[in-house]
N, C-alpha and C positions, 0 to 999 in steps of 0.2 A: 282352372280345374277346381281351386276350393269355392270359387263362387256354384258352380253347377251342385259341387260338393254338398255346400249348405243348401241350397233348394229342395236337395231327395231328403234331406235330413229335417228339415222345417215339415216337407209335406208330411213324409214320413209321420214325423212328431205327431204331427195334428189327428192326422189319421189315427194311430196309435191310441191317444188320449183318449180320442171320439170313443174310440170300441170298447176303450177300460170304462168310462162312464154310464156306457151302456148296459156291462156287465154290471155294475155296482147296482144300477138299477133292476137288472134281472136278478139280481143276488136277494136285493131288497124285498122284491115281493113277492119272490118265491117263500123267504123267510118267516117276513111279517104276515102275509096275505094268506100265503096257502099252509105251509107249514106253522105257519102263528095261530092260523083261524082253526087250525087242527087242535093245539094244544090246546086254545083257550076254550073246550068245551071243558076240561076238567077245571076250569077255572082261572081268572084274567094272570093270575100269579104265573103262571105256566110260561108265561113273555122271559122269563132268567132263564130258559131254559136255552133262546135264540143265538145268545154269546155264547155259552156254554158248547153247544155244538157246533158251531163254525169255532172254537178255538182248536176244541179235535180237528176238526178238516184242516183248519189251516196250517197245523201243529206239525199233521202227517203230512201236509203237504213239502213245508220246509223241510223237514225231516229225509224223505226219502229222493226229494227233486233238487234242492237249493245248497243242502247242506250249510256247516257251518261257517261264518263270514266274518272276518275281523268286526269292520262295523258296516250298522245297517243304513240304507238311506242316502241321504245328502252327504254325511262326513265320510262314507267310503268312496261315494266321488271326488269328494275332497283330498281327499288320500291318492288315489292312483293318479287325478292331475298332477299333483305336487310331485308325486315319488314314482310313478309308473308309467309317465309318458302318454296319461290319459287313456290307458290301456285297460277295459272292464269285463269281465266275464259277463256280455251281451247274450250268450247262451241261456244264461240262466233266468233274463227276464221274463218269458212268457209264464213259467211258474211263478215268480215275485208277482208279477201283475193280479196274475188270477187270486192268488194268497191273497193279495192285498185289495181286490174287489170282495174276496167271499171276507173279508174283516169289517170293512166297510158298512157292508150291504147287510153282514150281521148283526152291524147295534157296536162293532168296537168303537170307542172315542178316538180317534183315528180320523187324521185329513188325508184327503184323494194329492195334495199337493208334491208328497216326497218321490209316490211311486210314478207321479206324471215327469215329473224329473229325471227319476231312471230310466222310464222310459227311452225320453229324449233324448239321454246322454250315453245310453248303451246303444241306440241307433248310431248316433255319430262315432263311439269308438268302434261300432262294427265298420262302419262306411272307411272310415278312415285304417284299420288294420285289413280290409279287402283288399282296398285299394294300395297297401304298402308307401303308408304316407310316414314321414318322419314325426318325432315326438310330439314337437310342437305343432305343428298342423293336430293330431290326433288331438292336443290337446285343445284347440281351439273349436274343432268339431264336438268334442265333449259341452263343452259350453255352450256351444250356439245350441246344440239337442236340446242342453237344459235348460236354455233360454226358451225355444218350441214349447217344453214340456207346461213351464209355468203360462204363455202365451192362451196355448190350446185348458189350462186349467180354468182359467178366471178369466179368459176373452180381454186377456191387458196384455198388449205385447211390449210397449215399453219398460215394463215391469220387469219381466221378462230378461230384457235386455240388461234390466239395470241389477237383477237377482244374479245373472248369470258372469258380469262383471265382478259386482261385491264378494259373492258367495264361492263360486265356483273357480274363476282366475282369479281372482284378489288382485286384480290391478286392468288398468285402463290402453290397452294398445292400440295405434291406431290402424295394426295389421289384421287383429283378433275382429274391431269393433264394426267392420263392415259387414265381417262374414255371420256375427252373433246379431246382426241388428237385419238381414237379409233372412235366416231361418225363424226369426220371430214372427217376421211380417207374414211370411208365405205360410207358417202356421196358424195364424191369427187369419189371412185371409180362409183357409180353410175351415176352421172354426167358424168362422161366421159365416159360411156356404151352407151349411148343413145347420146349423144351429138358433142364426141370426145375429145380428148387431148388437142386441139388445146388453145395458150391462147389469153386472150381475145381480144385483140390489136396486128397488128404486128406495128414494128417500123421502121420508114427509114434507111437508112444506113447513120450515124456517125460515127465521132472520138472523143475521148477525149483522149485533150493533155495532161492529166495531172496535176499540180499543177498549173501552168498559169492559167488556167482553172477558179481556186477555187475560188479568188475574185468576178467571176461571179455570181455563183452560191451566193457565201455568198451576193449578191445582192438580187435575186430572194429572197431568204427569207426574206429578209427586209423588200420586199414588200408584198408578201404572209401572212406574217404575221397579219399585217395592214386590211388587204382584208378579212383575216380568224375572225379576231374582230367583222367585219363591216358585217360580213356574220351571225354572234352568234347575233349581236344586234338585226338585223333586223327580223333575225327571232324571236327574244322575241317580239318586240313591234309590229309585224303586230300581234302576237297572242292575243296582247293584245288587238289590234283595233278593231277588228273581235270580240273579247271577249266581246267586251263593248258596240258591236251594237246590241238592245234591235228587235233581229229577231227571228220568228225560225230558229231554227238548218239546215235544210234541206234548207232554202235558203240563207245561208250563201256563201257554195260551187258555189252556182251558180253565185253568187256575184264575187268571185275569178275565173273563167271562166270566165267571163266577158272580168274581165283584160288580162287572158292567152290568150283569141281570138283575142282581138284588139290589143296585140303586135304581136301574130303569122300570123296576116296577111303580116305584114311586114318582120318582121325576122320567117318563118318556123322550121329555126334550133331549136327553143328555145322549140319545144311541147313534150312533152314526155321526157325522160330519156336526149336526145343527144348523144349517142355512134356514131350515125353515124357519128357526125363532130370530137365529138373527137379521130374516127381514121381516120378520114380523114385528122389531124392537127399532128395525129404520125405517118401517114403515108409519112407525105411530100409535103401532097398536102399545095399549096399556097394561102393562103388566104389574101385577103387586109387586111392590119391594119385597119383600118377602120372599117373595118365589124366585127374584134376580138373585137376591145374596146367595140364593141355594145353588141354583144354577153355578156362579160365578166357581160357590165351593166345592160343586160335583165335577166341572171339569178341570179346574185345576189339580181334581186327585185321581180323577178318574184314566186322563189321556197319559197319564206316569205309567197307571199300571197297567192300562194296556201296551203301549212300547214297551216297558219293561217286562214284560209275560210274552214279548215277543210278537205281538200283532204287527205283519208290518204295516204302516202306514202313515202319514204324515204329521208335526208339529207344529208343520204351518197356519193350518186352518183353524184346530182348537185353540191357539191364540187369538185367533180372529175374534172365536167365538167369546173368550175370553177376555176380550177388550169390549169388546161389545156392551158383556153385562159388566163390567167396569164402569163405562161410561153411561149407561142406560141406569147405574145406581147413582152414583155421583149427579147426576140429571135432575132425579127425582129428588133428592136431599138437598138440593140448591132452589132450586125453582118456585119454592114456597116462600121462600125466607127475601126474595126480591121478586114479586110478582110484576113490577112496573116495567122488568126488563124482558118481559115473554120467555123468559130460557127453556130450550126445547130439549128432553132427553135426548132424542132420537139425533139429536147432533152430535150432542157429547160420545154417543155412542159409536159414534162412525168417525171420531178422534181415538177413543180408546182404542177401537179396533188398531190403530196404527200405531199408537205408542205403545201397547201391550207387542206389537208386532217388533217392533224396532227394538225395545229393550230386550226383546228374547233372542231374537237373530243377530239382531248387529248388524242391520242394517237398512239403515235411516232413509237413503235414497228411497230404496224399494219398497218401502211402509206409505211412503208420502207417494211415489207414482202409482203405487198399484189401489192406496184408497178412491184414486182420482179417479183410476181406470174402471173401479168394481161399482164407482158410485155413479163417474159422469157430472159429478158436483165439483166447482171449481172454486165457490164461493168463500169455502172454508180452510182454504188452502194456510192463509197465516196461523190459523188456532191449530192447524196439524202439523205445520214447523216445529211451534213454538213447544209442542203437545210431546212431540216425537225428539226434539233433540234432549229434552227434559229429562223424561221416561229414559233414555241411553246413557246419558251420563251417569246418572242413580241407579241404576244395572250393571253398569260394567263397575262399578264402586265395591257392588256389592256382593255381583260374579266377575271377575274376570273373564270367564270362556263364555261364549252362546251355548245354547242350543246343539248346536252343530262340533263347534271347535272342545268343546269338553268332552266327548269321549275321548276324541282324538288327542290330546291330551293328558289324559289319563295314561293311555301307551305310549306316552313319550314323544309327539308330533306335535310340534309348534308350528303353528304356520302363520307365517307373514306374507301378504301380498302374494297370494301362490305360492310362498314358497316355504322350503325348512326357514325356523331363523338363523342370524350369523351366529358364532361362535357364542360369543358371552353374555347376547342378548338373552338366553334363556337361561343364565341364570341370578337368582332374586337374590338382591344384596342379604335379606335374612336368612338365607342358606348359609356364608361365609362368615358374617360379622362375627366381630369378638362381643359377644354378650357380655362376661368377666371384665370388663372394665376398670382401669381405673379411674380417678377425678380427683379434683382440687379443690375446693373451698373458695371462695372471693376473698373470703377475711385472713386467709392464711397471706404468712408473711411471704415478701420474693426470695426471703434467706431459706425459709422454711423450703418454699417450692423448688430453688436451686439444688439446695440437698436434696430434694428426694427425687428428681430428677436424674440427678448425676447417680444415687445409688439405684434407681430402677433403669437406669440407661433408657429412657423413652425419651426422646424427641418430643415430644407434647402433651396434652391432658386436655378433656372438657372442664369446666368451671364452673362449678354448681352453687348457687344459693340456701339459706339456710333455708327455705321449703324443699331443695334438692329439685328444682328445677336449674333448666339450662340456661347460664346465661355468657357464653363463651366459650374461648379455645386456648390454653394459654402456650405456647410453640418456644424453643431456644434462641430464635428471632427474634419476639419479643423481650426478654430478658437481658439481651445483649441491647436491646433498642432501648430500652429504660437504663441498664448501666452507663452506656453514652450520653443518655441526655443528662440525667442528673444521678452521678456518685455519689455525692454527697449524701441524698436523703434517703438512697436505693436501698437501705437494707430496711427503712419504717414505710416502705411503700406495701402497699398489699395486691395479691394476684390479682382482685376485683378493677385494681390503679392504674394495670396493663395489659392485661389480658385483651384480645381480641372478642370486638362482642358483634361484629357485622361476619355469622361466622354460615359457610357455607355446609348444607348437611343434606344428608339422603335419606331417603323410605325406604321402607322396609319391602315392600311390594314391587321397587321398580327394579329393574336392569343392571347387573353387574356395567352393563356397556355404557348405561346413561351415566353411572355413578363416575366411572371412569372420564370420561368428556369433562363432567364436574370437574373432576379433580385436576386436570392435565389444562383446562387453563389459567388456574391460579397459580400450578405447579404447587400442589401442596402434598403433604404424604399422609393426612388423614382425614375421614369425614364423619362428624358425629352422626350418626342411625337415630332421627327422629318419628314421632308417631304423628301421623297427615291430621289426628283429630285437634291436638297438642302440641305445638314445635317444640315447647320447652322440655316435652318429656322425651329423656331421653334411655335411648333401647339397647342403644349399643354402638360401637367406634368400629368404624371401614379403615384398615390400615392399606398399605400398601402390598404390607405381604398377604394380607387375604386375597389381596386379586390376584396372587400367583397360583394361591389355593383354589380359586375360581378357576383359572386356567386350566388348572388337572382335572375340576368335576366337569369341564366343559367339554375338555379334549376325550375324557372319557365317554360323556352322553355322545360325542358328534360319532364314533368307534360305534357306538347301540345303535346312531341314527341310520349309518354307512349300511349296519348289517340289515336291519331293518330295511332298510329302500331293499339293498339285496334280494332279501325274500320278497316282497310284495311285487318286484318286478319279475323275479324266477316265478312265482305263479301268475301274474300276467301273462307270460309270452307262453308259459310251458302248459298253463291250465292245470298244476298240479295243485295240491292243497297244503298252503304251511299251517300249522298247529302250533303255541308255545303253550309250555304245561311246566310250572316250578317244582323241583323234585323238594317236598316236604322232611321234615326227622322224618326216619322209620319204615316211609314207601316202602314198595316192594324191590324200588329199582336201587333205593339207595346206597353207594358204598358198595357197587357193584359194578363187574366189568359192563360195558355195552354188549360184548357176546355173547356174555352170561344171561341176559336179559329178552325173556320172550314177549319181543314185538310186535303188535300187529301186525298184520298181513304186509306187506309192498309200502313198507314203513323204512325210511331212511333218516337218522339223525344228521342232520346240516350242518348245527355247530350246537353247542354248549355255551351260557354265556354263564361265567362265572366271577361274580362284582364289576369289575370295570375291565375285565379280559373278553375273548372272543378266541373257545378253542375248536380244534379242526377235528374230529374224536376221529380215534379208530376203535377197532376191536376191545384193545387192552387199556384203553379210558376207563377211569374209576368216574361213577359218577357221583358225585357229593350232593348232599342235601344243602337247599338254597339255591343246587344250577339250574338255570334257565332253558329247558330243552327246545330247540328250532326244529320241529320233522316233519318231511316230506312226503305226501303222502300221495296216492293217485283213487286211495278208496274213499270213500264217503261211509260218516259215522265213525270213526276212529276217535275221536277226540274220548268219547266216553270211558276208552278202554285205557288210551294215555294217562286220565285223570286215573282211574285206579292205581295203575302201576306207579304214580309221583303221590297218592296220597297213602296214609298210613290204611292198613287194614282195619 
């Protein structure tokens, strides 16, 4: 049954895709061509005007058809796999679709790759909630959709396969991998029935020398890397600027159109997707440096604020594009300086594309098989390893989340391998550590350290040098081990004499759990908090009782996480709409019964969340400023009216 399953869900996909692509296209040159050829009698400027009015359409469109959506995109699939049973409001896509064709097809900076995703992936949670299939089927149908989606996007269906493993299930089964590697195929063949073979890019004609080569390359990721960070930033915090501008919804978009016209009068490349420059950049064609660095700076600012103005559309692609003129710069600025080794932009280019890809997503398989796919070039396979595990490492260094996993994130959804994490995994030994430390000196005496010791009652101390770096651990063990060996000399011995200097310590950035594991095989009861750039500087001391203290922030997040799946599955199955809205000082609501308090329309308050509690309100609930309100709703456009009532007048 799930084999037939994934087949309507693969063609489905394809089909689907086709028609969004087609729209994009119809969107495009009704814009540019008929409505652009209109403006531009008053003059060529008049092209700002083309975002500007498809953010209004699209604006109204979310607005009055979509409503509002925890998150948008890839991470809200991400979310109802993990927490919903892969369960989507598949209703709502043919409005997402068309929104995210008329954004497209408008000049937003925006890839076709997120909504082809949704696409695919609201097709299988429909196929699968028709059909009254159990979670995990649903969930695997989810995937395989979104394996179709990317399949039928870029005509790569192993890609496909390997996005919708990484990305979507976060782990490799070998129940899941038939049925997601079956609806890729049957979309891809579809795809190329109507379409053709052909992939998506041709490439100039290069060489690669070889091993001379690789230095190079391990360059480009150095900097891809960096750029891949600076790409995940930007898009969190225009989300957030946008998020914090007190508008409506519907003119937010047009706000981000703004921006998208007044650079695309000057730079045109930068509207819509950009496939045309970037094969015209693997093609060979020459472009001034100049006009790359600009390109490079216009879409790494430009596709922020479009998402974050709410265009929907995808992240995927303007990375693409964004590797591209990565590599296509890097190219040009090496190529003169060893003329003997032929070095070809247009290679570098279609590496950058993949490590700019893999640093931003987080996921290195999928950058490496889908460059294969887009290019059909096989040649350059080692410099795209080498290019893309680079770029990942120095990405995640420098964001921890992708793309994707950082909204989610942000409200509290860790996710590992598809799933919530365990218990202590999320939380970061720099939440807990004791900062206020004490320490020892080298040079102090063991009389000195016994006494203060015994009068501070601690078990142990780091042992710092006169620069105040770290150079040990000095424990009660020790001291007893040094009074055994030699009485005699023990009270002219100094801390530096016995102290333990081969001494185990933790980051600040990793896992209450990892730090744990640390500790529990040495069986020790503390661990000095080092900085990853510095072992010697030391930040802070992991005791034993902080990890009980861990245990309380832990048990409390897992309580938010509980209520949370809660609601995102109550509006899965029920189709109603949750809202959370922080009641501020002063609101109108605050310090006020729930009864007393006039609600929207078919407005139900769910729970309260108040610090690390979870209350069940009724009528006679005061509500205090700081709670967290959960409501139920069945209207569309509420949230507006909640936000008043929780902020101050």
């Amino acid at each position: 049954m799930l084999a037939g399953a994934a087949v309507i869900v693969g063609l489905a996909a394809g089909a689907g895709v086709w028609v969004f692509k087609r729209l994009i296209d119809l969107v495009h040159s009704g814009a540019f061509n008929s409505a652009g050829g209109i403006l531009s009698l008053a003059g060529a400027w008049t092209v700002f005007l083309v975002p500007v009015l498809g953010g209004i359409v699209v604006g109204l469109i979310l607005h009055f058809f979509v409503g509002e959506e925890r998150h948008h995109g890839v991470a809200g699939i991400m979310e109802a796999v993990a927490l919903a049973g892969g369960r989507l409001r598949y209703r709502r896509m043919p409005a997402k679709a068309i929104a995210a064709a008329i954004s497209i097809g408008a000049g937003a900076s925006v890839g076709p790759e997120d909504p082809s995703v949704q696409i695919g992936a609201s097709l299988g949670s429909m196929v699968g909630q028709v059909a009254r299939l159990s979670d995990d089927r649903v969930r695997t149908l989810v995937a395989a959709g979104a394996a179709g989606g990317i399949a039928a996007a870029f005509n790569a269906p192993i890609a496909g396969v390997f996005f919708a493993l990484e990305v979507v299930l976060g782990e490799l089964s070998a129940g899941s991998l038939g049925v997601v590697t079956l609806a890729a195929v049957i979309s891809a063949v579809f795809t190329q029935a109507v379409s053709g073979p052909q992939p998506a890019f041709q490439v100039a004609p290069y060489a690669f020398n070889g091993f001379i080569e690789l230095p190079f390359y391990l360059g480009l990721g150095l900097i891809a890397g960096p750029v891949a960070a600076a790409y995940i930033y930007l898009l969190d915090a225009s989300g957030r600027v946008f998020h914090s501008l007190r508008l409506p919804r519907w003119v937010k978009p047009a706000i981000a159109g703004l921006f998208v016209g007044a650079v695309g009068i000057f730079l045109p490349q930068l509207f819509g997707v950009g496939y045309e420059t970037i094969g015209a950049v693997l093609g060979g064609e020459r472009i001034a440096l100049a006009l790359v660095l600009l390109l490079l700076a216009g879409k790494l600012i430009l596709t922020p604020v479009s998402i974050g103005g709410g265009f929907p559309g995808g992240v995927f692609a303007p990375s693409l594009f964004i590797g591209a003129m990565v590599g296509e710069a890097f190219g040009q600025m090496m190529a003169p300086g060893f003329p003997q080794l032929h070095l070809t932009p247009a290679a570098f280019a279609m590496v950058g594309m993949a490590a700019v890809l893999a640093g931003a997503v987080h996921t290195p398989l999928t950058a490496i098989i889908l460059l294969f796919e887009m290019t059909n070039d096989y040649r350059i396979i080692l410099p795209v390893m080498l290019a893309v595990v680079v770029s990942l490492v120095i990405s995640r260094r420098l964001m921890h989340d992708s793309v994707y996993t950082l909204a989610l994130a942000r409200k509290g959804v860790r996710l590992e391998r598809g799933r919530d994490v365990e218990l202590l995994e999320g939380i970061r030994v720099d939440e807990v550590m004791e900062r206020n430390h004490d320490t020892l000196r080298e040079s102090e005496t063991l009389a000195e350290a016994s006494a203060w010791l015994l009068q501070t009652r601690h078990h142990g101390a780091p042992v710092m040098d006169a620069a105040n770096h770290l150079v040990g651990i000095l424990t009660l063990q020790d001291l007893e081990h040094a009074q055994n060996q030699d009485a005699e000399t023990q009270p002219d011995l100094a801390v530096g004499d016995v102290c333990t200097r081969e001494v185990l310590t933790a980051y600040p950035d990793e896992s209450i759990g990892a730090a744990l594991r640390r500790m529990s095989t040495r069986d020790i009861g503390r661990l000095p908090v080092v900085s990853r750039d510095d072992p010697r500087q030391l930040l802070g001391v992991l005791r034993r009782t902080d990890m009980v203290r861990a245990y309380d922030v832990a048990l409390t997040r897992r309580a938010e996480s509980r209520h949370r799946t809660h609601q995102i599955r109550l509006g899965a199955y029920s189709g109603a709409q949750i809202e959370e809205v922080r009641v501020q000082p002063h609101a109108p609501c605050a310090d006020k019964r729930v009864s007393e308090v006039n609600w929207p329309r078919d407005c139900v308050i769910a729970s309260i969340r108040r610090g690390g509690t979870i209350i069940v309100p009724h009528g006679g609930t005061v509500i205090k400023p700081g709670d967290v309100l959960v409501v139920v709703t069945s209207v569309g456009g509420t949230r507006q009216k909640l936000i008043e009532l929780s902020r101050p007048a």
